[in-house]
N, C-alpha and C positions, 0 to 999 in steps of 0.2 A: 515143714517142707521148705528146703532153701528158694528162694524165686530166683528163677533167670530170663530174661529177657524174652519176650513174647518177638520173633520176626520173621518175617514172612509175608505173604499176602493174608490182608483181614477180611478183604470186601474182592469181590468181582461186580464193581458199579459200570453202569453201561447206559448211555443216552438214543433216543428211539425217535426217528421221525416216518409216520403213519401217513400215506393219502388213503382217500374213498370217495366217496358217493352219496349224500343224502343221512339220513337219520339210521344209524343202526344201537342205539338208546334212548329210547322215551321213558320219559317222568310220568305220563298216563294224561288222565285231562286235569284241565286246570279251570278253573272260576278266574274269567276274565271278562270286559265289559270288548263289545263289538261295536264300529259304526252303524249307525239303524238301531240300536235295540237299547231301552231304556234302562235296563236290568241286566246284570253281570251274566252270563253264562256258563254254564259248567260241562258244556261236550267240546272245547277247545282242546286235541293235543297236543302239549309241547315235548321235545326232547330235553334232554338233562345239559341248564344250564348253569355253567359255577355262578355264585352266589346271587341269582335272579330268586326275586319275591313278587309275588301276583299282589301284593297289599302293597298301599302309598298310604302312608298316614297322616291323617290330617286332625284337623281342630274346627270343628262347628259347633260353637256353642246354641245354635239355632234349634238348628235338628238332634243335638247329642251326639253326630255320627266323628269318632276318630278314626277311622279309615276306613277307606274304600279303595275297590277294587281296579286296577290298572287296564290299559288298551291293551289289546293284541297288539297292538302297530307300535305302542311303546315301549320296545326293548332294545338296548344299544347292545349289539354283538361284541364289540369289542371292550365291552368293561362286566359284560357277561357272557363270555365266551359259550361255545357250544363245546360238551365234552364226553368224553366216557371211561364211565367209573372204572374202577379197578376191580370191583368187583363184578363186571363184564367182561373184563379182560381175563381174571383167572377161569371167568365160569370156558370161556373158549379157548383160553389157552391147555386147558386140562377137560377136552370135550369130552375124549373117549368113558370119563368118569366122573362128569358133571353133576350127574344125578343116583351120587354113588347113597345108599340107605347108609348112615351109618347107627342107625339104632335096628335097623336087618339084623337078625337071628345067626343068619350066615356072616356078616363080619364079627360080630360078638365072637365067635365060635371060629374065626380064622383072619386073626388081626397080625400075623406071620404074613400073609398074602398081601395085605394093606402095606407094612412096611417094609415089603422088600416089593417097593413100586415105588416109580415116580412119583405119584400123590403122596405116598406116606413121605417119601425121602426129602420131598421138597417143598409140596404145598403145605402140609402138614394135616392135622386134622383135629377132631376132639370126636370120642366115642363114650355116651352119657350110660354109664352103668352105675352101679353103689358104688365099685371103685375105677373111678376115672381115669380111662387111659387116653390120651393127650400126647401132640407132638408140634410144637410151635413153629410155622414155617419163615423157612431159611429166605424165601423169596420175599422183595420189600419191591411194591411196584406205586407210582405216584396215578392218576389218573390222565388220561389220554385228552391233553387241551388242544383245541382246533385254533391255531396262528395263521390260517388264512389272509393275509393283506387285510382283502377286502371282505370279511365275511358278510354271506345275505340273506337273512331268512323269507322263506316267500309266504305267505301268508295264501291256504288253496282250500275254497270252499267245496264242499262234497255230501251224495246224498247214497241212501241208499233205496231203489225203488223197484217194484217189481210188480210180478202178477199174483202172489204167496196171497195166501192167504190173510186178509187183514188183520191188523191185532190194534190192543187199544193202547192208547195213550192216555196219561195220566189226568185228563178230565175224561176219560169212560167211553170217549169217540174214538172211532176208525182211524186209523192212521196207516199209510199207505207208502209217504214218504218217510224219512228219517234226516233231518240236515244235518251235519256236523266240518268242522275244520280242523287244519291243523297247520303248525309251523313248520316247512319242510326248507331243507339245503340243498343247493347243488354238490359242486366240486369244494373237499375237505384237507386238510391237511393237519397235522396234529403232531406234539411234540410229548414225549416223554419221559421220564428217568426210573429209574430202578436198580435194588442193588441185590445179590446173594451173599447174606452172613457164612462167610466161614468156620466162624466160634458154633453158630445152630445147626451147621451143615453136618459137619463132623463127630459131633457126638449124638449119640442115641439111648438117652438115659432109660436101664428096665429098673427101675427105683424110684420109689414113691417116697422115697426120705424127702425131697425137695418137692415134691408134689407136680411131678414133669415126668410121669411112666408113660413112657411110648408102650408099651405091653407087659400082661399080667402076666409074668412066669414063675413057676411053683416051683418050679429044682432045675440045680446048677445043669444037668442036663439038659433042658430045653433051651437055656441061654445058650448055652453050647451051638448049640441046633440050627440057635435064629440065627447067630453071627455063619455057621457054614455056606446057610441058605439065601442070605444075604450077600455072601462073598459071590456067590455062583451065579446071585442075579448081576451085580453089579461086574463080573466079566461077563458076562453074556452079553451085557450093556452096550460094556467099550470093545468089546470083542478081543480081549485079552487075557492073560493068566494072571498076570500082576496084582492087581485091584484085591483089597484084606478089609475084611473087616471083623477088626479085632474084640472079643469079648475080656473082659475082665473087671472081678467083683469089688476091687474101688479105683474106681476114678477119680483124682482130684484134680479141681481146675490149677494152673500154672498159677504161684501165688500166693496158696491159702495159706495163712497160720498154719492149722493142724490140718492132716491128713486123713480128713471126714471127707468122704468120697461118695462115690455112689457106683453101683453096678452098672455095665452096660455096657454100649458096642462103639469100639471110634473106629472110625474110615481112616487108613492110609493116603497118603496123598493122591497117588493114583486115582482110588474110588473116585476122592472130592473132586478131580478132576473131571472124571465121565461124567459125573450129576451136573458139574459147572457148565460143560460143552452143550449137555444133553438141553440142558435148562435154557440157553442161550438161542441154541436151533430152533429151542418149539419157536421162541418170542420172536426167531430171524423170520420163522416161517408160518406167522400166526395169519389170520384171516378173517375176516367177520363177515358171513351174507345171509341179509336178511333179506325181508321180501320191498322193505321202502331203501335199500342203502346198501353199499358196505365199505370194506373197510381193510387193507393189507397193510405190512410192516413196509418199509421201504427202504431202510435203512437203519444200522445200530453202528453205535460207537461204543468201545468196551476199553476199562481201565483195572487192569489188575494192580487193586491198590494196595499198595506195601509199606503206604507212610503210617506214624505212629501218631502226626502229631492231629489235634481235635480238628483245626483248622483245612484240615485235608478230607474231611469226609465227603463224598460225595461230591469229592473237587471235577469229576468229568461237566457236573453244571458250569462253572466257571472257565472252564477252558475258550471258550466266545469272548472272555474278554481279554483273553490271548497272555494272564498271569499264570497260568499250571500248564504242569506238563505231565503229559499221562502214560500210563503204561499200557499198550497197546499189544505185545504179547506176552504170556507169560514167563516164556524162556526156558531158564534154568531154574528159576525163583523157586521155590519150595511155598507150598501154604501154611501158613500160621500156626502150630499146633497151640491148642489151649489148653487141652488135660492129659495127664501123664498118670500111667498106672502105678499106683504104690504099695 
């Protein structure tokens, strides 16, 4: 196959600043040592902080002991930020189908459904049968770091006490109260980045040649089928006619040597466009609340990036220090095609 020039947009990279409230990701309890108490404790909860460890490791050749266990009151906020993972962030950014089964009976048996949806088209997924159908998602998000100035964590003792019936504690006695702590914030602020692959967006391999089948289809008719059904969601979407999503039995990426392909369905530009926009919205318009915290977007900055060169990736991070310059709408620009039907 002759190569010609891959251009267009590759990436829709986009940067994310978050405020909230208080703790909406905990790490569970942790074994930490308390002022008052001789021995470490393990009913402490902290939230999830980047690269905090409850062990300090030491050297007492006395005792034999190489580490022990660290203070509550010993954590510097700013060299371990308070954060939230990404995958907290996907599990709310895609609620409506957070706790989707995917070893259910009923997706095995209607994975057409899966991928002509938002989850399948973007977040992707993996459905574990003898033969694996799989779809890698287009969505690349960093985790949510709280840049607070001044971050504080409070340190707030708590019990739980009642008229209930007593139950026992672990030496066989009555226990009536319950003590426990935790690390809690106030007022949050949080910076993020994230980008949507174009090249993952756009194609929907039904071929298990490369071991990347979005869906198990047994004759050229059902492929037919999916790409209709498909087309129908993705105008329904953007609420237009336009939006195609094209089937045909080889696709090869822009490039190859030979013209070993694979089956399957690419999005017209349009399509990639409503998934882009649509993808964008949830994140413009995500939210987290829980019952200790929470947590909204507050703003996003979006760079329809169309450089080629390596040095350009993810260049909306660098724009702060005021060397790049970003593409801000799309325009006229066309997205990036990767694979051409042969």
């Amino acid at each position: 196959m002759k190569q010609s020039k891959i251009e267009g947009i590759r990436s829709v990279d986009f940067k994310i600043i978050a405020k909230g409230h208080g703790v909406v990701n905990w790490n569970g309890s942790t074994r930490l040592k308390i002022d008052g108490h001789d021995k470490a404790i393990n009913n402490h909860s902290l939230p999830k902080l980047r690269g905090y460890t409850n062990i300090t490791y030491i050297t007492d050749k006395d005792t034999k002991q190489e580490y022990a266990y660290k203070n509550v009151n010993d954590i510097d906020f700013k060299k371990t930020p308070l954060y939230i993972s990404q995958n907290c962030i996907r599990h709310h950014l895609f609620r409506e189908n957070s706790f989707l089964d995917f070893q259910s009976k009923e997706v095995h048996e209607n994975v057409d459904k899966l991928l002509c949806s938002i989850v399948g088209l973007v977040r992707g997924y993996v459905i574990p049968t003898t033969k694996e159908q799989k779809r890698t998602s287009a969505l690349l998000l960093e985790d949510f770091i709280d840049i607070s100035p001044e971050p504080t964590g409070n340190f707030e003792q708590m019990c739980k006490a009642g008229t209930k019936e007593k139950k026992e504690n672990k030496q066989g006695k009555e226990a009536s109260i319950s003590l426990f702590s935790k690390t809690t914030f106030g007022d949050t602020e949080y910076k993020s980045y994230g980008s949507i692959s174009i090249e993952q967006l756009q194609f929907i391999s039904l071929d298990n040649k490369f071991s990347r089948e979005a869906m198990n289809c047994d004759s050229e008719k059902e492929r037919q089928s999916l790409a209709k059904k498909m087309t129908s969601f993705l105008n329904e979407l953007g609420e237009t006619d336009k939006a195609e999503a094209i089937y045909h039995n080889n696709y090869v990426r822009n490039g190859s040597i030979y013209d070993i392909g694979e089956r399957g369905i690419l999005l017209n530009d349009i399509a990639i466009d409503i998934l882009v926009k649509k993808t964008l919205d949830l994140i413009e318009n995500l939210t987290i609340r829980q019952a200790k915290g929470y947590m909204y977007v507050d703003s996003i900055e979006i760079d329809y990036n169309d450089s080629s060169k390596a040095k350009d990736m993810m260049r909306v991070k660098r724009t702060e220090e005021g060397n790049y310059d970003i593409r801000k709408e799309k325009g006229t620009l066309n997205y990036a095609q990767y694979f051409v039907g042969v």
